[in-house]
Each structure stands twice: as C-alpha cells, then as structure tokens.
N, C-alpha and C positions, 0 to 999 in steps of 0.2 A: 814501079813508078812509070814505067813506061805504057805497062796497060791502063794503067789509071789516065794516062792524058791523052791514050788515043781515045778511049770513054767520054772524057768528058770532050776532045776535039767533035765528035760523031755527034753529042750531045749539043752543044754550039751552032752547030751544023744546019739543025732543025727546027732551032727557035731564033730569036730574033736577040741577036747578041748588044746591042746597044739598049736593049732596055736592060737585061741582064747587067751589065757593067754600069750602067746610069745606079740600079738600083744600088750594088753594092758600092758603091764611093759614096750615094748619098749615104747610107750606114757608118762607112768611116766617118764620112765627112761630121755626120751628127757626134758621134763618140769621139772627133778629136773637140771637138768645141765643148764637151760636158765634162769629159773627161781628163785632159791633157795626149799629150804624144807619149809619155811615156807608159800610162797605161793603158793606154788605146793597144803600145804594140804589148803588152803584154795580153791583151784580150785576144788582140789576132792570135799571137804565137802558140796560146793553149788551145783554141778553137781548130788552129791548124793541125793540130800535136795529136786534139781527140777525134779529128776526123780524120787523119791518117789511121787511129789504131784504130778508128771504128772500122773503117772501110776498108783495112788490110788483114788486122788480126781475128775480128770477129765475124768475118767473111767466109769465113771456112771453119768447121768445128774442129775439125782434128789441129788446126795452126792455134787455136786456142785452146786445148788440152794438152800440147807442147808446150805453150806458154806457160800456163800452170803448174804442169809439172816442173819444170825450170825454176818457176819460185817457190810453189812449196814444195814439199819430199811428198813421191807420191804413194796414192795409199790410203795418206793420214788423213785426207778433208773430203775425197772423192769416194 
C-alpha cells in the first residue's frame, strides 16, 4: 500500500492535480444524481476492490500463480 501511494504521490506530482480531482467528483457527482448514494458507493467499492487486485495481484506472475494455486488444488487446471 505504501508503494502504491508513493506511485501515485510522484504521479500527482507531474500533472496538474485540479483537473485530475475536478474530473473525478464530476464522475461521482454524475453517478450520484442517476444513480442514488447507495449505489454510487457500491460502484466506487468494486471499482476500488478491482483496481487493487488488478494492480497488486496481477502485477507480478508468480503473486498470481500463488493466488491460484490457493484456490484451486494445483495440478488440476494448470
């Protein structure tokens, strides 16, 4: 987690952070008004949930072949 937000602080850094942050509230902003709050936050929370395991677990091959194997028995699929 911690390299993740020095990544993105360095990323910040270089580009122009108020349009960044304009942009994403207008996002919410749109998806609370069409959608309600309640599934606005369930949109954010899956979208957070998949860009964590995208950008943690599939980030490295071998942390996703531990993964795998942990759920299925290995062997059987690979």
């Amino acid at each position: 987690m911690e390299r993740f937000l020095s990544k993105l602080f360095e990323r910040m850094q270089n580009t122009k952070a108020g349009t960044v942050f304009a942009f994403v509230f207008f996002i919410v902003g749109i998806l609370l008004c069409i959608f309600g709050i309640f599934k606005t936050l369930f949109i954010v929370i899956f979208t957070a949930v998949g860009f964590f395991v995208g950008s943690f677990l599939f980030s490295d091959m071998s942390k996703f072949k531990q993964f795998l194997d942990r759920i299925l028995p290995p062997g059987r699929v690979r």
